[in-house]
N, C-alpha and C positions, 0 to 999 in steps of 0.2 A: 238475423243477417238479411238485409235486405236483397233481393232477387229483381234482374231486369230481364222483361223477357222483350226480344226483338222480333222481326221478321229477316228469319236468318237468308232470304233471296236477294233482299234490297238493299242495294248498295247505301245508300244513304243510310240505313240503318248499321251494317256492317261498320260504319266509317265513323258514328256513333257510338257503337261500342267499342271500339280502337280507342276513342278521345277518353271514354270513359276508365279503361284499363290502365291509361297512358297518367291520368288526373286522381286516379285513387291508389296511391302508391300501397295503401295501406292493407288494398285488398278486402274493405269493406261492404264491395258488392259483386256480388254472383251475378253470372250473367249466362243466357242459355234461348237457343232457337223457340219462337213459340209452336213452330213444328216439330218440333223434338218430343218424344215419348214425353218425356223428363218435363216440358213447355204445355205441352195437352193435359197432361195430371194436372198439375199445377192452375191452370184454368177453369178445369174443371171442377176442382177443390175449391177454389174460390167465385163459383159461381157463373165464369164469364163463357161466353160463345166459342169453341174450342175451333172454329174455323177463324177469330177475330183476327184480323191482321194490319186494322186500318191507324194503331197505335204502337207505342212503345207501352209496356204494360208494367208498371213498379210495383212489387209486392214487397209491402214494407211495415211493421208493428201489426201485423194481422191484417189488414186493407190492400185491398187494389188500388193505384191509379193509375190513369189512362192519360190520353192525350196530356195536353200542357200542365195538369197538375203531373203524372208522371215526369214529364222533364222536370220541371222546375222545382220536386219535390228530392229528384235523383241531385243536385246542384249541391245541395247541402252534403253531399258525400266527397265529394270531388276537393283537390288541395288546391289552395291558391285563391285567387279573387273570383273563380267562379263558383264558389259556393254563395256568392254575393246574389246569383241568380235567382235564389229561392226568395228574395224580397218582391218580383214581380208577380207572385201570387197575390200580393195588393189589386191588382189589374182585374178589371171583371173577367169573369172565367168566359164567357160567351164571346168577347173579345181575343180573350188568349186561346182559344176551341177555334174561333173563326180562321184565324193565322195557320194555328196547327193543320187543322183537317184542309185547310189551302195547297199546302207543304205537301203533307200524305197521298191528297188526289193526286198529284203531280210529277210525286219521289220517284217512281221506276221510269217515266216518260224522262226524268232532266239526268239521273242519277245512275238508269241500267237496271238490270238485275245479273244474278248470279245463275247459275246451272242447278247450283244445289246447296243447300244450307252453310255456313262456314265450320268449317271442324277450329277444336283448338290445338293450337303446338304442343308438345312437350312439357313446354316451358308454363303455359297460361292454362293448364287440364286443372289447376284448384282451382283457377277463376270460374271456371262454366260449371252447369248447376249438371247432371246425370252420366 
C-alpha cells in the first residue's frame, strides 16, 4: 500500500492531502506527518534525511519518491481524470524539480503554517499511517 508522507505544519501540504483523501475514495493511500514517529521510521528505513521536509515523500512498490516524481507518481492513485497527471512524468525531471522546488521554497511564505502537525478525525484514523 502505497504511503504519502507530508509536512504535517504546511499548509499547502495539509491541503494536499485533503485533495488526496477526498480523490481516492478507495482508500489506496496512507498518509502520515513526516514528523511523526511513524514518518521518521519510515525515512529512516528507506534511507532518506529524517529532518527532509523540502518534499512530499511517496513510498510506493518498495521506492521513495520525492519532489514531482512523488506527485505525479501519487496521480495514478487518485479517481477521476487526475490520474491522467502521471503522463507528465514524460517532462524532463530537471524541469518538473525546477517548478516543484520553486513551490516548496515558497509554500509557508504564500500558504502559512500550522502550530503543529494535523491530527486525524475519527472518521479518516485508517487513512494516516501510526
Amino acid at each position: 500500500m502505497p504511503v504519502l508522507l507530508f509536512d504535517g505544519v504546511c499548509n499547502l501540504c495539509n491541503a494536499s492531502v485533503n485533495f488526496v483523501i477526498d480523490h481516492d475514495r478507495a482508500g489506496r493511500v496512507k498518509v502520515g506527518a513526516i514528523q511523526s514517529d511513524a514518518g521518521q521510521a519510515l525515512l529512516r528505513e528507506y534511507h532518506l534525511d529524517p529532518a527532509y521536509l523540502d518534499s512530499l515523500v511517496l513510498l510506493d512498490d518498495g521506492r521513495a519518491y520525492v519532489k514531482s516524481d512523488a506527485a505525479l507518481r501519487l496521480a495514478r492513485y487518485l479517481d477521476g481524470p487526475w490520474a491522467w497527471l502521471d503522463v507528465l512524468r514524460a517532462l524532463p525531471k530537471g524541469l518538473r524539480d525546477t517548478v516543484y522546488d520553486f513551490i516548496a521554497k515558497n509554500r509557508y511564505r504564500w500558504f502559512g503554517v500550522r502550530d503543529a502537525c494535523r491530527l486525524p478525525t475519527p472518521e479518516l484514523r485508517d487513512r494516516f499511517i501510526g
